[in-house]
mmCIF file as Biopython writes it, N, C-alpha, C and O atoms, coordinates in Angstrom:
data_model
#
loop_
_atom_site.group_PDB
_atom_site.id
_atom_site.type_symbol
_atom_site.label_atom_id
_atom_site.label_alt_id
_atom_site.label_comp_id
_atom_site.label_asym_id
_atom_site.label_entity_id
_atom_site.label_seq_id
_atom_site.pdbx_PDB_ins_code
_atom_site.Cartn_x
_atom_site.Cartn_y
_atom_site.Cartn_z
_atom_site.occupancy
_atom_site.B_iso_or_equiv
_atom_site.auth_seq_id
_atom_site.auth_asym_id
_atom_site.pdbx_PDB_model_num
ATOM 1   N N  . UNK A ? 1  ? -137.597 71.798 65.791 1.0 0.0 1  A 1 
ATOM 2   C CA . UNK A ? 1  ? -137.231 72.631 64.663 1.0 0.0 1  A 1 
ATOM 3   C C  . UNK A ? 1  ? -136.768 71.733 63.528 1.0 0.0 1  A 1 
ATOM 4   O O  . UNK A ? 1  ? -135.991 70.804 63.749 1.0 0.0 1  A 1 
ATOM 5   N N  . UNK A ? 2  ? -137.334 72.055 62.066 1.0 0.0 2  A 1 
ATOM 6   C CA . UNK A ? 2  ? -137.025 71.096 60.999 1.0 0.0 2  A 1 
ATOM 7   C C  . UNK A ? 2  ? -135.936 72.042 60.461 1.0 0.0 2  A 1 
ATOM 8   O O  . UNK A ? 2  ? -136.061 73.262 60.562 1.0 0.0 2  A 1 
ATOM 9   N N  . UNK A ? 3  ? -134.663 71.350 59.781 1.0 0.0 3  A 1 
ATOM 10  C CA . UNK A ? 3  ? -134.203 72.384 58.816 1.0 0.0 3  A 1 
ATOM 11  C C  . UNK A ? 3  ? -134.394 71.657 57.511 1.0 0.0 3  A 1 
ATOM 12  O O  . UNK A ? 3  ? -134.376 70.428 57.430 1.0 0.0 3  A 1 
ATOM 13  N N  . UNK A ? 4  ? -134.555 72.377 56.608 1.0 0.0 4  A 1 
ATOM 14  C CA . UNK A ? 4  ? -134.946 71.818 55.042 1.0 0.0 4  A 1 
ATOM 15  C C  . UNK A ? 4  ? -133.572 72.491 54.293 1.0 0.0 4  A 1 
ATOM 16  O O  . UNK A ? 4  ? -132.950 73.502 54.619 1.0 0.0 4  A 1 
ATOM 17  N N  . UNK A ? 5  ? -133.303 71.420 53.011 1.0 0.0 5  A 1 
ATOM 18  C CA . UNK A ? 5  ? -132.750 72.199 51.944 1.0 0.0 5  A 1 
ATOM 19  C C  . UNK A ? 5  ? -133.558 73.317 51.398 1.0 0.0 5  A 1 
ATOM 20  O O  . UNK A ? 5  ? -134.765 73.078 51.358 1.0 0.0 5  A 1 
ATOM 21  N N  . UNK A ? 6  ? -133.047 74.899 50.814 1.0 0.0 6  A 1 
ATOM 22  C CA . UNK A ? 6  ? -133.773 75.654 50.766 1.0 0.0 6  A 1 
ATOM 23  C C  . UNK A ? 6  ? -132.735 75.922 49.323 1.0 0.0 6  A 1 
ATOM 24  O O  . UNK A ? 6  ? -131.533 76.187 49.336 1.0 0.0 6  A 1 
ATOM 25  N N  . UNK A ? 7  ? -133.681 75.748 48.063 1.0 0.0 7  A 1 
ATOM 26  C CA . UNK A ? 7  ? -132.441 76.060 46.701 1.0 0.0 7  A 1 
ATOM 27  C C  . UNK A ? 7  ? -132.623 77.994 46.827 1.0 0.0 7  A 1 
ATOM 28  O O  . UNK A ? 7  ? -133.634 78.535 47.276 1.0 0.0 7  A 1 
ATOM 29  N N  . UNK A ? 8  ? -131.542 78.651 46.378 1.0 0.0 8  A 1 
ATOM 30  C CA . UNK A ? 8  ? -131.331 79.857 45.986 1.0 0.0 8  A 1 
ATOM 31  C C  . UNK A ? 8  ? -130.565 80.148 44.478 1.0 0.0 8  A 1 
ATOM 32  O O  . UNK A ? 8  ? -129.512 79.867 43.906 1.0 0.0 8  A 1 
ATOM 33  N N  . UNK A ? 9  ? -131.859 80.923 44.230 1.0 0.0 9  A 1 
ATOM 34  C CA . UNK A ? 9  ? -131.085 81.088 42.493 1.0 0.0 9  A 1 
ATOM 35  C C  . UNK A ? 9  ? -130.801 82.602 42.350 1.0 0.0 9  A 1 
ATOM 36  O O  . UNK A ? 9  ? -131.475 83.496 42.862 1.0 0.0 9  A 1 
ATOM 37  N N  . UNK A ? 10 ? -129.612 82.768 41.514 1.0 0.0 10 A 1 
ATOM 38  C CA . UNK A ? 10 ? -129.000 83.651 41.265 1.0 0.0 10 A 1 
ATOM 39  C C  . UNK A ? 10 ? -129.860 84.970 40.174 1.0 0.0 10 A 1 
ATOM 40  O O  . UNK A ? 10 ? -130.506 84.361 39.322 1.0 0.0 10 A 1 
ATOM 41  N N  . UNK A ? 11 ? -129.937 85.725 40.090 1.0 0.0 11 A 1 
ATOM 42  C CA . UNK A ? 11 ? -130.448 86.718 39.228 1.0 0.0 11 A 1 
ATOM 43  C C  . UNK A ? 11 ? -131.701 87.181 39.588 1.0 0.0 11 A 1 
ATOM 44  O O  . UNK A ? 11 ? -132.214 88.133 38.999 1.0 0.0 11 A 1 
ATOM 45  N N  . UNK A ? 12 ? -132.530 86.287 40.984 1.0 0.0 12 A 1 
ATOM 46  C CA . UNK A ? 12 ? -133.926 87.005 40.995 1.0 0.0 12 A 1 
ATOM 47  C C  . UNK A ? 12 ? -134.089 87.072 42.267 1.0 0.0 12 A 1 
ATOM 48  O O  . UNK A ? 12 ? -133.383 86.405 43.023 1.0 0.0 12 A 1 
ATOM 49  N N  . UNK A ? 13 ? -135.301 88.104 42.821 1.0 0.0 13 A 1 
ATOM 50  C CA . UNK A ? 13 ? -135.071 87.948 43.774 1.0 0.0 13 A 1 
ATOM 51  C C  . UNK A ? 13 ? -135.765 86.509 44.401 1.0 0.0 13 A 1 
ATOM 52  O O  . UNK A ? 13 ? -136.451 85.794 43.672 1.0 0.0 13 A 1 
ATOM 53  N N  . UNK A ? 14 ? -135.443 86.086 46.188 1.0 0.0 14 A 1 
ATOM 54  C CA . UNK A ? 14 ? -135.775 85.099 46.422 1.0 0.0 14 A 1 
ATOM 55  C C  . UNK A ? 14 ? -137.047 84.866 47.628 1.0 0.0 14 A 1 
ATOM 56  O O  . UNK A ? 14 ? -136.735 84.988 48.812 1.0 0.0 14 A 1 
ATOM 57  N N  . UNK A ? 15 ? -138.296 84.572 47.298 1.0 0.0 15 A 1 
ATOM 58  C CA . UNK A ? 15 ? -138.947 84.856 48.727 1.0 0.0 15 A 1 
ATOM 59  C C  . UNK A ? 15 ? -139.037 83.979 49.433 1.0 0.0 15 A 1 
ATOM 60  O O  . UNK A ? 15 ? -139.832 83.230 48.865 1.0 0.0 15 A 1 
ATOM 61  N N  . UNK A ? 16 ? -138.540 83.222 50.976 1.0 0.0 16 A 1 
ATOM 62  C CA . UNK A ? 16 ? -138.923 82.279 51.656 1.0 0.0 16 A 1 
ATOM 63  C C  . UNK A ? 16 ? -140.072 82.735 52.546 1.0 0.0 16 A 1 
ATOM 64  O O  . UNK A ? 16 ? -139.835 83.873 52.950 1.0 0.0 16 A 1 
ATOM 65  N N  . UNK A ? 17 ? -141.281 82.240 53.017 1.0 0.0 17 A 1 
ATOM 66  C CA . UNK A ? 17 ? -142.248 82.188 53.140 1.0 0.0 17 A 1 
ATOM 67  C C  . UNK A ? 17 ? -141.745 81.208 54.165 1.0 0.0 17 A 1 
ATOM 68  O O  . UNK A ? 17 ? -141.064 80.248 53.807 1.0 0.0 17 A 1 
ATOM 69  N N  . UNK A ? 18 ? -142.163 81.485 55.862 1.0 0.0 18 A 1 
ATOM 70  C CA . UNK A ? 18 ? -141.888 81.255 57.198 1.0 0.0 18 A 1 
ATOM 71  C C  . UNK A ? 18 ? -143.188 80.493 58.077 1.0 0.0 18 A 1 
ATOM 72  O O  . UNK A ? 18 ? -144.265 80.853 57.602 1.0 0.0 18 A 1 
ATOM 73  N N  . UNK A ? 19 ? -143.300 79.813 58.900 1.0 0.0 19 A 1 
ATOM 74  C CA . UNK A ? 19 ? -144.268 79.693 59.684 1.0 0.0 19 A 1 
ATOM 75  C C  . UNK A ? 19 ? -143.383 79.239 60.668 1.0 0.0 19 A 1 
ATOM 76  O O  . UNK A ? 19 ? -142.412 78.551 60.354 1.0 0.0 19 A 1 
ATOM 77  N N  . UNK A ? 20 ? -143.650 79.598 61.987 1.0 0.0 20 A 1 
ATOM 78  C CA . UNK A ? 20 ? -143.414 79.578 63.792 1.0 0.0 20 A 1 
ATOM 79  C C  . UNK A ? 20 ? -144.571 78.290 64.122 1.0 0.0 20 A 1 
ATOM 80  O O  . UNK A ? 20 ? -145.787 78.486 64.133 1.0 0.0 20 A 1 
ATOM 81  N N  . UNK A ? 21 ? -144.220 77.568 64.262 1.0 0.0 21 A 1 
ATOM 82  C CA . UNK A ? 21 ? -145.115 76.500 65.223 1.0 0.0 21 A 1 
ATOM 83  C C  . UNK A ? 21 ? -144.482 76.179 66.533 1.0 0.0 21 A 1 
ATOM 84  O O  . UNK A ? 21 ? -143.264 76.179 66.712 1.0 0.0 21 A 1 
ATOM 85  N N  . UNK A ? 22 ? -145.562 75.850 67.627 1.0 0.0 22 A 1 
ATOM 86  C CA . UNK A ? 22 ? -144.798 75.333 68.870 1.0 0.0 22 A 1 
ATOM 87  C C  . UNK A ? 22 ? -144.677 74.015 69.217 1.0 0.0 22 A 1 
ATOM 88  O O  . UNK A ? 22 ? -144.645 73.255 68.249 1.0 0.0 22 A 1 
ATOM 89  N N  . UNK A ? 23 ? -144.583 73.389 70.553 1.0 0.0 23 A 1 
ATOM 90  C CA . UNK A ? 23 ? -144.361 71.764 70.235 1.0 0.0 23 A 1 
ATOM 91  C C  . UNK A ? 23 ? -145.245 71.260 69.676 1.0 0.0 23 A 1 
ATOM 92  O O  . UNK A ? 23 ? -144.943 70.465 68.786 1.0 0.0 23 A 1 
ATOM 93  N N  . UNK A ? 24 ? -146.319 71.448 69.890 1.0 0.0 24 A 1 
ATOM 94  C CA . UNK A ? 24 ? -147.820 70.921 69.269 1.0 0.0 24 A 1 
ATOM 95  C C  . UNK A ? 24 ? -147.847 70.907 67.834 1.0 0.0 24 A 1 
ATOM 96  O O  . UNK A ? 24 ? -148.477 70.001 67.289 1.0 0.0 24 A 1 
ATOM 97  N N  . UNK A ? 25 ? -147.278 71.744 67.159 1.0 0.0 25 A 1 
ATOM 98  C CA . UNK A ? 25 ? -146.780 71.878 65.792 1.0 0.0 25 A 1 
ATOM 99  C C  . UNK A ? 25 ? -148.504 72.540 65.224 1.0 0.0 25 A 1 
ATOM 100 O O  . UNK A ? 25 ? -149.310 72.162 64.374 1.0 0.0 25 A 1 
ATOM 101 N N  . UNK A ? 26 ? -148.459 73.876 66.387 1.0 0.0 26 A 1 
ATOM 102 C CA . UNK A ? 26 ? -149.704 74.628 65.915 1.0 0.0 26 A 1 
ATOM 103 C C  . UNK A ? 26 ? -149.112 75.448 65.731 1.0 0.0 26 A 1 
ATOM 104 O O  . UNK A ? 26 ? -147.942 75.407 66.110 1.0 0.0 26 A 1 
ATOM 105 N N  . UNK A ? 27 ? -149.694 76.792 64.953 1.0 0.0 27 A 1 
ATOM 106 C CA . UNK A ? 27 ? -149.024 77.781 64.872 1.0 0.0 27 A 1 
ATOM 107 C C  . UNK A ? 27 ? -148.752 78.702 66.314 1.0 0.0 27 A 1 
ATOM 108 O O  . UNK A ? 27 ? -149.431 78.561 67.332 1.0 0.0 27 A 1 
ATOM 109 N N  . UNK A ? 28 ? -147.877 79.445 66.202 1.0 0.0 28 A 1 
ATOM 110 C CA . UNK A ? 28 ? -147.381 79.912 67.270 1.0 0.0 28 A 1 
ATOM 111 C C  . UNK A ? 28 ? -147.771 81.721 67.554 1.0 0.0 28 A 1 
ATOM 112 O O  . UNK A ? 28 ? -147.624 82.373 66.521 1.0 0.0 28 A 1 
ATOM 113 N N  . UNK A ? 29 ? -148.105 82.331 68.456 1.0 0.0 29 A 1 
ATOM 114 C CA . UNK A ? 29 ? -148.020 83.917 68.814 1.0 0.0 29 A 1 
ATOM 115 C C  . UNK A ? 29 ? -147.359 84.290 68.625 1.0 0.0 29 A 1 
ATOM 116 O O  . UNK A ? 29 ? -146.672 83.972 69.597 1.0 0.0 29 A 1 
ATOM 117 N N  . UNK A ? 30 ? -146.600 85.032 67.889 1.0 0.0 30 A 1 
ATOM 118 C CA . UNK A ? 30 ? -145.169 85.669 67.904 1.0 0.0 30 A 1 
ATOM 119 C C  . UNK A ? 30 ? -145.270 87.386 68.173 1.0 0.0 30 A 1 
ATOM 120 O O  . UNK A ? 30 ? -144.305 88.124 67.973 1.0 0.0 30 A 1 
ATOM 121 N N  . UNK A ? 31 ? -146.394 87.798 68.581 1.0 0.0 31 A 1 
ATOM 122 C CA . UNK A ? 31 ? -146.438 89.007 68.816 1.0 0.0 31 A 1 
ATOM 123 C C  . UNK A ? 31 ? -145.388 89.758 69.470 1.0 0.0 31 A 1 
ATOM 124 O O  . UNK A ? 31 ? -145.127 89.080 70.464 1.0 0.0 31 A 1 
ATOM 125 N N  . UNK A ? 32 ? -144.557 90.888 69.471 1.0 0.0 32 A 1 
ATOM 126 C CA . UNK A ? 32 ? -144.079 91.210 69.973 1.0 0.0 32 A 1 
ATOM 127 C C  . UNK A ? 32 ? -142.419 90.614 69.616 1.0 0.0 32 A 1 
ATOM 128 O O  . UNK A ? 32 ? -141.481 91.177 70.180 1.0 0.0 32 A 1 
ATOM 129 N N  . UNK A ? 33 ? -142.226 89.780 68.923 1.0 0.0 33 A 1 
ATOM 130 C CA . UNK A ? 33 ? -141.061 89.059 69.076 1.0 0.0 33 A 1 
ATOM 131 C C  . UNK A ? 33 ? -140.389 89.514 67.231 1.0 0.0 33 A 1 
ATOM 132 O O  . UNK A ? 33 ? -141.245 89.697 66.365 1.0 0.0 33 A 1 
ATOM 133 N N  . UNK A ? 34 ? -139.073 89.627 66.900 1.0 0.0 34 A 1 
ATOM 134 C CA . UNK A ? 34 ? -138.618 90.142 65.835 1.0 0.0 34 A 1 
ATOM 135 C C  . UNK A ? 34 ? -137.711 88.722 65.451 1.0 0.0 34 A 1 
ATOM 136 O O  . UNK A ? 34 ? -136.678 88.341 66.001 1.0 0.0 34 A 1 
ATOM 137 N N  . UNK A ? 35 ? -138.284 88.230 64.584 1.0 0.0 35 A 1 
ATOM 138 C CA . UNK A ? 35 ? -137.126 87.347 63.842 1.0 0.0 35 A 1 
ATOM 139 C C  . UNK A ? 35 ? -135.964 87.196 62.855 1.0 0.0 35 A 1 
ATOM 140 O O  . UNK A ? 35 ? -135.806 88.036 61.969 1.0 0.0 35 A 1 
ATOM 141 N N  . UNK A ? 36 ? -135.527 86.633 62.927 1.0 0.0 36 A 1 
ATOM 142 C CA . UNK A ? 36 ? -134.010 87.143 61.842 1.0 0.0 36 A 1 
ATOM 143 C C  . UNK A ? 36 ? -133.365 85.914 61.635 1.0 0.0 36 A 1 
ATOM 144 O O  . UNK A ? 36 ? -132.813 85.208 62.479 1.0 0.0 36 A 1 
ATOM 145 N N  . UNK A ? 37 ? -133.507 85.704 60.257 1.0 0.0 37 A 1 
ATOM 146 C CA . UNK A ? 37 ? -133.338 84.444 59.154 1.0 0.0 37 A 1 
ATOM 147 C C  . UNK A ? 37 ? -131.483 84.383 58.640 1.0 0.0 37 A 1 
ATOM 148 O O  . UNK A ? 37 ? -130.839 85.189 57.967 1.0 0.0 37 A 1 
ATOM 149 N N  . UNK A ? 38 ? -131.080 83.134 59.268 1.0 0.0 38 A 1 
ATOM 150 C CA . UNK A ? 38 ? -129.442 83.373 59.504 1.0 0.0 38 A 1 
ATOM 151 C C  . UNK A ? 38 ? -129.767 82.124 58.361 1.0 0.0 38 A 1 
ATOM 152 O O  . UNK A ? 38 ? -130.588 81.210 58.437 1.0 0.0 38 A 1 
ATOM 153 N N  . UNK A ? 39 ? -128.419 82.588 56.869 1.0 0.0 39 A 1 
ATOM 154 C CA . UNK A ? 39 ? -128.376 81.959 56.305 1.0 0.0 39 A 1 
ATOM 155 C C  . UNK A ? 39 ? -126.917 80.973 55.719 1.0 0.0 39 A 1 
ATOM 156 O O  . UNK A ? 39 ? -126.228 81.396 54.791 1.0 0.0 39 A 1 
ATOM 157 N N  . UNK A ? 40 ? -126.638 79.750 56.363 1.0 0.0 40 A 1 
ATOM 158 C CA . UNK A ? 40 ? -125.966 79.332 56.452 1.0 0.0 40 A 1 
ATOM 159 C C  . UNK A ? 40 ? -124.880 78.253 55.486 1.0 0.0 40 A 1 
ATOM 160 O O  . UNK A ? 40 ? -125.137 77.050 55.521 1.0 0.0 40 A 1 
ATOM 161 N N  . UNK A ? 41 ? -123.797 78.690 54.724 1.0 0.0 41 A 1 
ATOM 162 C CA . UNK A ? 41 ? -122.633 77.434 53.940 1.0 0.0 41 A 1 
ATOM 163 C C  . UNK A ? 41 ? -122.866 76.108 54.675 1.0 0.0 41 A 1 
ATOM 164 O O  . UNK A ? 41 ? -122.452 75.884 55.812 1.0 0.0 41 A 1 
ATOM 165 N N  . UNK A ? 42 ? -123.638 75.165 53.842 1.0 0.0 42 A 1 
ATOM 166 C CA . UNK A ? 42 ? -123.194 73.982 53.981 1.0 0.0 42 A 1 
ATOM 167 C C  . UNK A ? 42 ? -122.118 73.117 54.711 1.0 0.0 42 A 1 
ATOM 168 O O  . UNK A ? 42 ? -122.051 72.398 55.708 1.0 0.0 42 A 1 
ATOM 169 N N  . UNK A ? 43 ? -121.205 73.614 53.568 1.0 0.0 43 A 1 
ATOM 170 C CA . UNK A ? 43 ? -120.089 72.376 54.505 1.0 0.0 43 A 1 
ATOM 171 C C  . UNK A ? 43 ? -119.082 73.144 55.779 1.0 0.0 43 A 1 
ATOM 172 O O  . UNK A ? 43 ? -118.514 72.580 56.714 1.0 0.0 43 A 1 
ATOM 173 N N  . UNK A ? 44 ? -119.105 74.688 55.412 1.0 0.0 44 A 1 
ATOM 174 C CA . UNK A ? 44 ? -117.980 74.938 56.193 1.0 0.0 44 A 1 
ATOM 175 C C  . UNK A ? 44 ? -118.937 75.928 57.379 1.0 0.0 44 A 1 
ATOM 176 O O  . UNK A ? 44 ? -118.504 76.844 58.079 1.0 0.0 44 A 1 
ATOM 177 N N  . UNK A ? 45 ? -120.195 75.447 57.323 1.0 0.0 45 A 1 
ATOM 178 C CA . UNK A ? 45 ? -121.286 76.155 58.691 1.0 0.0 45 A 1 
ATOM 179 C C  . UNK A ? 45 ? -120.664 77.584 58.630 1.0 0.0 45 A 1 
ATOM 180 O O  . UNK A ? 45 ? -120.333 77.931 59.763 1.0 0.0 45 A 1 
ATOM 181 N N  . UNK A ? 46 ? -120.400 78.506 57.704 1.0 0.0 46 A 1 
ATOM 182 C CA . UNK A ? 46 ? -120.036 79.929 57.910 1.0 0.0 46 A 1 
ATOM 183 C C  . UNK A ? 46 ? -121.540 81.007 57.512 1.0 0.0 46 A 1 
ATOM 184 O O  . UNK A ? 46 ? -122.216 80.868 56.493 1.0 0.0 46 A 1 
ATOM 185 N N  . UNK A ? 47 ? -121.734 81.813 58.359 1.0 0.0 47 A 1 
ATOM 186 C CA . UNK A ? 47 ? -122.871 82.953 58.245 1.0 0.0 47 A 1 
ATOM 187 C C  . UNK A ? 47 ? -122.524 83.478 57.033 1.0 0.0 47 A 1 
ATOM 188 O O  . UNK A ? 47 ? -121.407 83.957 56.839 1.0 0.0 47 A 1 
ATOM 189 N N  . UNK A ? 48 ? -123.764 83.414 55.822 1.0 0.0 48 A 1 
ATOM 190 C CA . UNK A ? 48 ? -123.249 83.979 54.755 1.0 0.0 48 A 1 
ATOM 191 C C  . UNK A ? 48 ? -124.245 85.107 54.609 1.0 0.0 48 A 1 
ATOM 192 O O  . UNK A ? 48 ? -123.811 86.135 54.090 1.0 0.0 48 A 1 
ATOM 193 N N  . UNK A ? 49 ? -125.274 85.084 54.913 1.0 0.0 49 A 1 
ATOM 194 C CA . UNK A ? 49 ? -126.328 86.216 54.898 1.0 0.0 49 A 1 
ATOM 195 C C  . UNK A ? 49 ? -127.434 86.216 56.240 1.0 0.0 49 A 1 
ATOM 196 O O  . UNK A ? 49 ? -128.182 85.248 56.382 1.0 0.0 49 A 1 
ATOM 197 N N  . UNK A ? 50 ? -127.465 87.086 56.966 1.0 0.0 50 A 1 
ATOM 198 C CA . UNK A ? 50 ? -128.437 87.707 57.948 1.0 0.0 50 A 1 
ATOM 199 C C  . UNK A ? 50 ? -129.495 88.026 57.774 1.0 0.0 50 A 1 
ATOM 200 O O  . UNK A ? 50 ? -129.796 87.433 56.738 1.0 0.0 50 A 1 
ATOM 201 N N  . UNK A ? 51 ? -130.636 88.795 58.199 1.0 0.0 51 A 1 
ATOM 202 C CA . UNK A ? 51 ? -131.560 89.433 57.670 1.0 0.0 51 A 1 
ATOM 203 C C  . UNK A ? 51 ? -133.109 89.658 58.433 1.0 0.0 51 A 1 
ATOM 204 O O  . UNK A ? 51 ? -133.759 88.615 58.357 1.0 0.0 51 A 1 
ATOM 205 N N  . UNK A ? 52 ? -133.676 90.508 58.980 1.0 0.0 52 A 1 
ATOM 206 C CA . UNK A ? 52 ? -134.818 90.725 59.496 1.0 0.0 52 A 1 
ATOM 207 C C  . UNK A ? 52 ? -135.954 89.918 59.072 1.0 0.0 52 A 1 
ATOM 208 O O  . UNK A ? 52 ? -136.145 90.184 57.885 1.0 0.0 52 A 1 
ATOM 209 N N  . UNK A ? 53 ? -136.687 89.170 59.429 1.0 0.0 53 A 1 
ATOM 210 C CA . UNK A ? 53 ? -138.037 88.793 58.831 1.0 0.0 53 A 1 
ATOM 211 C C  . UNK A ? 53 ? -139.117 89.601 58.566 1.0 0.0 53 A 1 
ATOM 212 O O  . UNK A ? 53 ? -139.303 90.508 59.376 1.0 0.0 53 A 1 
ATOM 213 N N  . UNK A ? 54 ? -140.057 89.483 57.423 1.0 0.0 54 A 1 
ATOM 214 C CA . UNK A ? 54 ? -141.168 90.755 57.481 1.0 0.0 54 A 1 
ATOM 215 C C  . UNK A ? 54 ? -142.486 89.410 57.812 1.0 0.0 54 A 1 
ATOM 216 O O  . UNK A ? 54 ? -142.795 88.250 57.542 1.0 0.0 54 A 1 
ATOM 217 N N  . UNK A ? 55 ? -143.030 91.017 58.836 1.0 0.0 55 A 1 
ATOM 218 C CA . UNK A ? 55 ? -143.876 90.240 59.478 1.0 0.0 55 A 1 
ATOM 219 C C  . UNK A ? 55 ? -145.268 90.243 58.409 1.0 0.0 55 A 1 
ATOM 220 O O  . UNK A ? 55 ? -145.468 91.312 57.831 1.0 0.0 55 A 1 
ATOM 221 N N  . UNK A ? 56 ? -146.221 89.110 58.130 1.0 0.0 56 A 1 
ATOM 222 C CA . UNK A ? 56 ? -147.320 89.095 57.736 1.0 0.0 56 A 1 
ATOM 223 C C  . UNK A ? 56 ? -148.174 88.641 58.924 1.0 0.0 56 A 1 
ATOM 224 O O  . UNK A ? 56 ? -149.159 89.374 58.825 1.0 0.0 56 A 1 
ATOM 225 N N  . UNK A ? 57 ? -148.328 88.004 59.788 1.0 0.0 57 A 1 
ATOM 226 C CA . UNK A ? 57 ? -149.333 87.896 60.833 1.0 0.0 57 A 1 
ATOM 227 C C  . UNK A ? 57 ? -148.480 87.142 62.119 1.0 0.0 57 A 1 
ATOM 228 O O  . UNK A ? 57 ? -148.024 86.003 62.019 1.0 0.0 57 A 1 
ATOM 229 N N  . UNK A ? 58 ? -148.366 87.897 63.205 1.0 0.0 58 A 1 
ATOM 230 C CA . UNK A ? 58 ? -147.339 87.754 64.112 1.0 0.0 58 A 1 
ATOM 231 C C  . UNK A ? 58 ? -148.924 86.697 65.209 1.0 0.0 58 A 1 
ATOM 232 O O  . UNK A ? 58 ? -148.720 85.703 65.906 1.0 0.0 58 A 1 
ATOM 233 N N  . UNK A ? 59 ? -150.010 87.230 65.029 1.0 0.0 59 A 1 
ATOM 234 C CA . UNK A ? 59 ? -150.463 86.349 65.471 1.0 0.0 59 A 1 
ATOM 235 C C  . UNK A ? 59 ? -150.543 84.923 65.331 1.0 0.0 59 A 1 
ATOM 236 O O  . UNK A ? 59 ? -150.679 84.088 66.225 1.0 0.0 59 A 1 
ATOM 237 N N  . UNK A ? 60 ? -150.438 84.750 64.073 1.0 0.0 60 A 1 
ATOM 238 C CA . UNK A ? 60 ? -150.424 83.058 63.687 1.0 0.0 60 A 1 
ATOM 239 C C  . UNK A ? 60 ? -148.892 82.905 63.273 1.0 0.0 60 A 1 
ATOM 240 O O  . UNK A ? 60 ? -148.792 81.963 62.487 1.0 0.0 60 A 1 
ATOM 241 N N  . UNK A ? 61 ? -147.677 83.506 63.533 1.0 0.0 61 A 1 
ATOM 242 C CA . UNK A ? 61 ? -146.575 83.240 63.203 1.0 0.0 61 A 1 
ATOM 243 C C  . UNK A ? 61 ? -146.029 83.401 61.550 1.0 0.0 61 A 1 
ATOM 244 O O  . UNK A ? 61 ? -144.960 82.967 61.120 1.0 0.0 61 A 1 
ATOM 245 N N  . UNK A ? 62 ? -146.730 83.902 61.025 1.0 0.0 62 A 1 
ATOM 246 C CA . UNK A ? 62 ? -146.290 83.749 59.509 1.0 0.0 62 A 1 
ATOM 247 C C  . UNK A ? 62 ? -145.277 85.016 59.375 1.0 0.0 62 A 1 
ATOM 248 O O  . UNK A ? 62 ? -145.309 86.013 60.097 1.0 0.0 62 A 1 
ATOM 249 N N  . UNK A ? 63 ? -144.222 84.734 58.127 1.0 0.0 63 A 1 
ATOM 250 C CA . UNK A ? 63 ? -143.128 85.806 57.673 1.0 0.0 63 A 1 
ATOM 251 C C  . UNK A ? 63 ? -143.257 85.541 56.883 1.0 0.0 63 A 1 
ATOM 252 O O  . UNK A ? 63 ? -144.206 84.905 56.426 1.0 0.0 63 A 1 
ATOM 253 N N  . UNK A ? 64 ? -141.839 86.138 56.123 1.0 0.0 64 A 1 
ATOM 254 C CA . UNK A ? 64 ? -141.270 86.077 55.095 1.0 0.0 64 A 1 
ATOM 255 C C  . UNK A ? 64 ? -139.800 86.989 54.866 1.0 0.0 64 A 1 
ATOM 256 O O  . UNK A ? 64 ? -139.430 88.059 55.350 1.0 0.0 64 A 1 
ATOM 257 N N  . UNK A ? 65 ? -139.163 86.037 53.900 1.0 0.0 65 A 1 
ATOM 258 C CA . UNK A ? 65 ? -137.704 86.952 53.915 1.0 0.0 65 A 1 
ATOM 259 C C  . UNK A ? 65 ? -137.473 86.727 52.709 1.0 0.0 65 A 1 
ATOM 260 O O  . UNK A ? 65 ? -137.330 85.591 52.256 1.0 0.0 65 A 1 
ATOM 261 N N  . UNK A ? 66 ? -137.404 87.852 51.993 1.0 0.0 66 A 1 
ATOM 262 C CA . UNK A ? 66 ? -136.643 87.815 50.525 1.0 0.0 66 A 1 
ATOM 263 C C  . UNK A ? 66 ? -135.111 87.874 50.491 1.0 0.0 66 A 1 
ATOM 264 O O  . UNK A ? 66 ? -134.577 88.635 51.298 1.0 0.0 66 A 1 
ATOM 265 N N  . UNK A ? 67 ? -134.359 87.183 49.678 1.0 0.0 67 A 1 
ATOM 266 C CA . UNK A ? 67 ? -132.919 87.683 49.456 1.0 0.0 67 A 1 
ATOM 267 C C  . UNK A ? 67 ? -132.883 87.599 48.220 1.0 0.0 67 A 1 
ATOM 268 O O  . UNK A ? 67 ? -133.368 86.767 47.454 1.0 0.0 67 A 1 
ATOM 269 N N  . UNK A ? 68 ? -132.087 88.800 47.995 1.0 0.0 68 A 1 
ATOM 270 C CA . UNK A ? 68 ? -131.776 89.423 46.709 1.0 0.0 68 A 1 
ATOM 271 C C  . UNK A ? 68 ? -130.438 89.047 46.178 1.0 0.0 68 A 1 
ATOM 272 O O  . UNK A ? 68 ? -129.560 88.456 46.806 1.0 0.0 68 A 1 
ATOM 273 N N  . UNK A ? 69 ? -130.378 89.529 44.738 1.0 0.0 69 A 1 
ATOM 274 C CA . UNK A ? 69 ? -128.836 89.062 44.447 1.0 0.0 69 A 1 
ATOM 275 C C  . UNK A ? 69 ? -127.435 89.261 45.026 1.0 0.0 69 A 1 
ATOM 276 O O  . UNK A ? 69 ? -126.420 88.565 44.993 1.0 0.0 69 A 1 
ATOM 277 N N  . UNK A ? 70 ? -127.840 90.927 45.785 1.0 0.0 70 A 1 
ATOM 278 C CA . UNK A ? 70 ? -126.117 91.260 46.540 1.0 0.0 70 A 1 
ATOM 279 C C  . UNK A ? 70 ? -127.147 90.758 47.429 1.0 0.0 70 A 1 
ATOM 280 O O  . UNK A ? 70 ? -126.895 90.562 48.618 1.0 0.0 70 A 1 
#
């Protein structure tokens, strides 16, 4: 699992765009499986936003999660 800096700007909404790969670093099946994008403070590691993933193709692993301003 990579984690990346991910910037978030204020006033619009925000779409992150997801892909599931497995060790092989192919895409992954995710059929059947519900993901949920935990979004995390930097320095003090506190849960600041939660949120369901929307599925675009659970066969090849792809999402997406928008966050909005609230």
């Amino acid at each position: 699992m990579y984690n990346r800096n991910i910037k978030i700007y204020r006033g619009v909404d925000n779409r992150i765009d997801l892909q599931v790969r497995n060790s092989d670093e192919k895409a992954a099946d995710t059929t059947g499986s519900t993901l949920v994008f935990n979004l995390v403070e930097r320095e003090t590691q506190t849960l600041v936003a939660k949120k369901d993933c929307v599925t675009v193709a659970a066969s090849t692993g792809k999402y997406y999660v928008t966050l909005t301003q609230s």
